[in-house]
MDTraj code that builds the backbone (N, CA, C; nanometers):
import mdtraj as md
import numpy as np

residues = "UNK UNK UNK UNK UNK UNK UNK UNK UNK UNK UNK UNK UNK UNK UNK UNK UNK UNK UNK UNK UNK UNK UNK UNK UNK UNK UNK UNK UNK UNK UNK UNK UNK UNK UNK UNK UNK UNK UNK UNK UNK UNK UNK UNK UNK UNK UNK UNK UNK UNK UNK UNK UNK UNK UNK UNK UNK UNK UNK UNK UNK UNK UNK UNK UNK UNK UNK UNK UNK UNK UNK UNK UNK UNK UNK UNK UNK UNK UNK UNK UNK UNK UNK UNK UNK UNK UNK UNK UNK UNK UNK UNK UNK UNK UNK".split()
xyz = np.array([
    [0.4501, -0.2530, -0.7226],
    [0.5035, -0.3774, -0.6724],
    [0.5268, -0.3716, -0.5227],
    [0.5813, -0.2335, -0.4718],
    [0.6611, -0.2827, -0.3280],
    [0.7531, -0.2541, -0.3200],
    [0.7846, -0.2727, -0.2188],
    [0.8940, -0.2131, -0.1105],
    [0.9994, -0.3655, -0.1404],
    [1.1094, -0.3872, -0.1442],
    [1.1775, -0.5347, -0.1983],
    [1.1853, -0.5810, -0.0468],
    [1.1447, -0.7309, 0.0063],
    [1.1706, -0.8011, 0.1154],
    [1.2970, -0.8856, 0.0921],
    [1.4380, -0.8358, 0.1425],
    [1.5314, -0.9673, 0.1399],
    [1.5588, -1.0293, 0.2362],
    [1.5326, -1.1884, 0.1759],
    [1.5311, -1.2473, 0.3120],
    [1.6186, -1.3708, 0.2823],
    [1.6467, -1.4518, 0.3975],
    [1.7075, -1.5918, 0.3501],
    [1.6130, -1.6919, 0.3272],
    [1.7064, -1.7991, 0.2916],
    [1.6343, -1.9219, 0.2615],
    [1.5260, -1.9410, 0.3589],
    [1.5188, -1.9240, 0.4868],
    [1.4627, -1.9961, 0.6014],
    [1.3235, -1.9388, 0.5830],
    [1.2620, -1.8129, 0.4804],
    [1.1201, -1.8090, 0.4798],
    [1.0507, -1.8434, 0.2975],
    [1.1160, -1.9513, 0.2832],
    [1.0986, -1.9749, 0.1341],
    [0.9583, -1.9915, 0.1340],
    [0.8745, -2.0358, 0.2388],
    [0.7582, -2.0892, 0.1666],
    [0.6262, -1.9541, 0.2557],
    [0.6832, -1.8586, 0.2501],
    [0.6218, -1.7727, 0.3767],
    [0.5890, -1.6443, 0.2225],
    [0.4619, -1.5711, 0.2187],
    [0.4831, -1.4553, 0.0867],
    [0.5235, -1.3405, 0.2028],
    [0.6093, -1.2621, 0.1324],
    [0.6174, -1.1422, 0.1710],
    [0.5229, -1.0356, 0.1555],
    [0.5241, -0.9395, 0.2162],
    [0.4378, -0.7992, 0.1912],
    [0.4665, -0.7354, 0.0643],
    [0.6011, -0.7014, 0.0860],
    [0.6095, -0.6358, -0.0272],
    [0.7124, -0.7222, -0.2181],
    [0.7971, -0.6979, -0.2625],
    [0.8237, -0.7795, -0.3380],
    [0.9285, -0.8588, -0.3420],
    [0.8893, -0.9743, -0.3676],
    [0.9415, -1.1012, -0.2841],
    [1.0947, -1.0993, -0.3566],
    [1.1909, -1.1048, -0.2632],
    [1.3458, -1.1005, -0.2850],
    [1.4046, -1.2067, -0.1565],
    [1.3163, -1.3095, -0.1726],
    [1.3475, -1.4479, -0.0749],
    [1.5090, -1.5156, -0.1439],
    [1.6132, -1.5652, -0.0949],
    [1.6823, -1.6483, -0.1711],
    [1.6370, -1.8011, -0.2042],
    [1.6854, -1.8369, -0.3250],
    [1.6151, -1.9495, -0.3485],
    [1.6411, -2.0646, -0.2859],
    [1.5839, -2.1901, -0.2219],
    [1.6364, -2.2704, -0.1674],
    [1.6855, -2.4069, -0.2554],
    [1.7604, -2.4697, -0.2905],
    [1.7989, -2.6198, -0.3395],
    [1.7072, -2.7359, -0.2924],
    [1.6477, -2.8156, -0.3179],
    [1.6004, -2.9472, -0.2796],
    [1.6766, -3.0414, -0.2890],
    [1.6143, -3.1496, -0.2380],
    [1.7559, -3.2776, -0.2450],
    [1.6476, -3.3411, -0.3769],
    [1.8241, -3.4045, -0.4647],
    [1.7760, -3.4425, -0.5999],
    [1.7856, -3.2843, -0.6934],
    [1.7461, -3.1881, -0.6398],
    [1.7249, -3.0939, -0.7980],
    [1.8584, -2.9634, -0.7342],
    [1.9519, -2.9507, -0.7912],
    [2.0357, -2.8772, -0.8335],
    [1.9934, -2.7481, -0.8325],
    [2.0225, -2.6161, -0.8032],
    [1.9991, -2.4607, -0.8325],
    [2.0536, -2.4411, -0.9651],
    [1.9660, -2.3418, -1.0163],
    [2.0515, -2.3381, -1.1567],
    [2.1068, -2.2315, -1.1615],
    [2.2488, -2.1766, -1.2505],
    [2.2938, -2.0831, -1.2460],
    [2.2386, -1.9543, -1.2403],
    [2.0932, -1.9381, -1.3013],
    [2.0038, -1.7946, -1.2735],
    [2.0050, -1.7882, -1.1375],
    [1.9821, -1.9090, -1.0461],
    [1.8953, -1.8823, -0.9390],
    [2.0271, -1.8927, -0.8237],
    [2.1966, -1.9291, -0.8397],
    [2.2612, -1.8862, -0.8124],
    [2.3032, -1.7727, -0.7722],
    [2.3139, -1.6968, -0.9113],
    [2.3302, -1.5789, -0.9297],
    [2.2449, -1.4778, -0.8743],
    [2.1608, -1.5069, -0.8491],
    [2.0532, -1.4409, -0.7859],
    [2.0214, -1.4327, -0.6574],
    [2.0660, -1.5734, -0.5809],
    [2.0823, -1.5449, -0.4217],
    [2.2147, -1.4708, -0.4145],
    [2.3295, -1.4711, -0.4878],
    [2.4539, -1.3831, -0.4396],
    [2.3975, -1.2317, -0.4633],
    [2.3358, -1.2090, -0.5171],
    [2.2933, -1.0552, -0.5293],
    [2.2081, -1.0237, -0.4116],
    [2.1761, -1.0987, -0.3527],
    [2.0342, -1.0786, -0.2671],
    [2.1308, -1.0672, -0.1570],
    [2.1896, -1.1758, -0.1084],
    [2.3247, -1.1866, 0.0014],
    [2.4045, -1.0533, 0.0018],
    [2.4682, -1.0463, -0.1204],
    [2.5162, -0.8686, -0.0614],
    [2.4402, -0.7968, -0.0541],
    [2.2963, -0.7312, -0.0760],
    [2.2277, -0.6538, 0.0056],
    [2.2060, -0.6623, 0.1646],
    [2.1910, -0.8377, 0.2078],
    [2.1708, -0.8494, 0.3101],
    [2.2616, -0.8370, 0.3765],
    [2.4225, -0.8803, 0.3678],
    [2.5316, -0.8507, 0.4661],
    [2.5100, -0.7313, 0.4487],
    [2.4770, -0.6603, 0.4090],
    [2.4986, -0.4799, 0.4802],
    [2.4293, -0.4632, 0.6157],
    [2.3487, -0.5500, 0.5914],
    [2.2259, -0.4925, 0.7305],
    [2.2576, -0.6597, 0.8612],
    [2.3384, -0.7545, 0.7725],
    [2.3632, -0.7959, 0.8964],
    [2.4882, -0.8004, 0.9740],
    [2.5415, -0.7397, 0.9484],
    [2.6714, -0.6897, 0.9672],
    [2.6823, -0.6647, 1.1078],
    [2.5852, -0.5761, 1.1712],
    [2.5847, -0.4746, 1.2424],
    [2.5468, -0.5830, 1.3861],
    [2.4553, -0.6274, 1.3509],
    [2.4002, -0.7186, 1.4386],
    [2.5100, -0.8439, 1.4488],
    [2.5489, -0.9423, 1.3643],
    [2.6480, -1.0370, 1.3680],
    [2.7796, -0.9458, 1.4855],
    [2.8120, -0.8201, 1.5251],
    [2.8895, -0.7644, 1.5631],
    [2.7949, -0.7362, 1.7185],
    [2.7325, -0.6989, 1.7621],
    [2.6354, -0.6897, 1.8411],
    [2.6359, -0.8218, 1.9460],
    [2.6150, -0.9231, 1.8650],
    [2.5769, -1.0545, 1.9452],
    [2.7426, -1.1043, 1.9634],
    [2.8519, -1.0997, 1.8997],
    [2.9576, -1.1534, 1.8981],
    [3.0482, -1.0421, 2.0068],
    [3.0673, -0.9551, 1.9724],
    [3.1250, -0.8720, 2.0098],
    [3.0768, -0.8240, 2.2173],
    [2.9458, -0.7966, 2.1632],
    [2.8820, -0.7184, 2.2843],
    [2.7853, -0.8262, 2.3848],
    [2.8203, -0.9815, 2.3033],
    [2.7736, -1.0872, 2.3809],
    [2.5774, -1.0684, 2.4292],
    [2.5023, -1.0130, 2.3198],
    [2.3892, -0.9891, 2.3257],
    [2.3189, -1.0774, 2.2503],
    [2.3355, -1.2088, 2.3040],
    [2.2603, -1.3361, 2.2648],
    [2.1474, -1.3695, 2.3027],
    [2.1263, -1.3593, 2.4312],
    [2.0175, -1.3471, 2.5082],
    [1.9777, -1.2407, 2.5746],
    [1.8592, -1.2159, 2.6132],
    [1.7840, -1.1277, 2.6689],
    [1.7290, -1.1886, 2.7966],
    [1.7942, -1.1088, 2.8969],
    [1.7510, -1.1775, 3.0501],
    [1.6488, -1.0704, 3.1206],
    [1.6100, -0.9595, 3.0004],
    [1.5057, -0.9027, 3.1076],
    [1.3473, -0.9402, 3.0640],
    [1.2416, -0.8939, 3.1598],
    [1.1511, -0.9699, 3.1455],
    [1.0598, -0.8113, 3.0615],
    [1.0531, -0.7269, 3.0678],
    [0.9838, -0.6591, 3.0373],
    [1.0403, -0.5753, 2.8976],
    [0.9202, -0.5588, 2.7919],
    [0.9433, -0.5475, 2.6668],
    [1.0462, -0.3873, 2.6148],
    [1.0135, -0.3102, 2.7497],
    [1.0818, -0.1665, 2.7289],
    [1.2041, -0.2128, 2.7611],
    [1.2517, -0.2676, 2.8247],
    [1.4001, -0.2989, 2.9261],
    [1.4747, -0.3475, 2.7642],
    [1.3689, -0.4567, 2.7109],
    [1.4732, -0.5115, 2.6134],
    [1.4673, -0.3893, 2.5235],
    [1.4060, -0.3308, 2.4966],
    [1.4421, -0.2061, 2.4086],
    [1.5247, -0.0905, 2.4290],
    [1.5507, -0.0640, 2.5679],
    [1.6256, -0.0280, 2.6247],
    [1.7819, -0.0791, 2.5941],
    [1.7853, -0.1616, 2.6394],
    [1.9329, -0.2438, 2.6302],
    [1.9489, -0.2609, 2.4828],
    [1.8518, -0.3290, 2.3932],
    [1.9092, -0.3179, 2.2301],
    [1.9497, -0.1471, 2.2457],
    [1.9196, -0.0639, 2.2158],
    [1.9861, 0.0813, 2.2333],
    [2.0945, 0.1188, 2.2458],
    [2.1090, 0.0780, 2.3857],
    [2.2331, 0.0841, 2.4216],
    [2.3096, 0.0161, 2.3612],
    [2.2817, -0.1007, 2.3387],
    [2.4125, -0.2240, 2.2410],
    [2.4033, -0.1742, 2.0876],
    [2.3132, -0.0669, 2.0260],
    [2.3285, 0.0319, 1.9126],
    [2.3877, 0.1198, 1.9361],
    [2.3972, 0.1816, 2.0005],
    [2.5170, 0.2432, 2.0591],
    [2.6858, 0.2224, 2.0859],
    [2.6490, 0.1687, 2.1426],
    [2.7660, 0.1029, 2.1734],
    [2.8484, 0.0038, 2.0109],
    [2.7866, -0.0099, 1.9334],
    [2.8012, -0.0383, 1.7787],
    [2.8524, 0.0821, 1.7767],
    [2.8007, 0.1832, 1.7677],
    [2.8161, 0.2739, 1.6918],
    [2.9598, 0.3851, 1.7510],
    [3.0074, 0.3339, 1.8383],
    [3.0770, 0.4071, 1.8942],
    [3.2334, 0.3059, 1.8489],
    [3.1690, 0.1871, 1.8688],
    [3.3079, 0.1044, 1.8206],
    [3.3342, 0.1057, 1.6271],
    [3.2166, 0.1027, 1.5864],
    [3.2595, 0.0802, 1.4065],
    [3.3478, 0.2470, 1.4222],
    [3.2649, 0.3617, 1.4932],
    [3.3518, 0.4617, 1.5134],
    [3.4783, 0.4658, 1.4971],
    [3.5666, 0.3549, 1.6017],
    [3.6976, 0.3766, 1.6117],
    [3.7525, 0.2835, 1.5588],
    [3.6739, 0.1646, 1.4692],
    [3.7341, 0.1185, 1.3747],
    [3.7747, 0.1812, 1.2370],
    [3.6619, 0.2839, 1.2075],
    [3.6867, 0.3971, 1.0921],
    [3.7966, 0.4501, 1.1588],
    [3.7992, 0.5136, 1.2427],
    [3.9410, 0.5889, 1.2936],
    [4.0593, 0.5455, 1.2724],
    [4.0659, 0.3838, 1.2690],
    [4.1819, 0.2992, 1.2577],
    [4.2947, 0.2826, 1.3645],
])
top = md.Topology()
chain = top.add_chain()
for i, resn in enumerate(residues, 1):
    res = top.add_residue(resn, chain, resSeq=i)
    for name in ("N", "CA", "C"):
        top.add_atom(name, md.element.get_by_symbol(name[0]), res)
traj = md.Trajectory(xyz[None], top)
């Protein structure tokens, strides 16, 4: 099957590579049904794990935009703002 892709609503109509773990989207007029409920909340806590980090990144470390022009610089600076994550969840574990 694959490697599981979780993703949100926003690539419902897009296939994944590997096996599709899209959340389901609602239409207007047709209702989600409790399977398919239940099934984006499972998908959602896999995904807050991994967006966690980033939602903290852009809020925290104000890395909304990217003002440099060259593709290493921005890789550069994401780094550092992984870092710099990693030094603060640090001293939030510390308490």
């Amino acid at each position: 099957m694959g490697i599981p892709v979780y993703r949100d609503k926003g690539y419902f109509g897009v296939r994944p590579k590997g096996y599709d773990a899209t959340m389901t989207r609602a239409f207007r007029g047709f209702k989600l049904s409790i399977r398919s409920i239940l099934r984006n909340k499972r998908i959602s806590r896999k995904r807050a794990l991994v967006e966690y980090p980033f939602a903290i990144i852009k809020r925290v470390f104000h890395f909304l935009h990217t003002l440099v022009t060259l593709s290493r610089r921005v890789r550069v600076k994401f780094l550092f703002s992984c870092f710099a994550y990693n030094l603060f969840a640090l001293n939030v574990l510390r308490g």
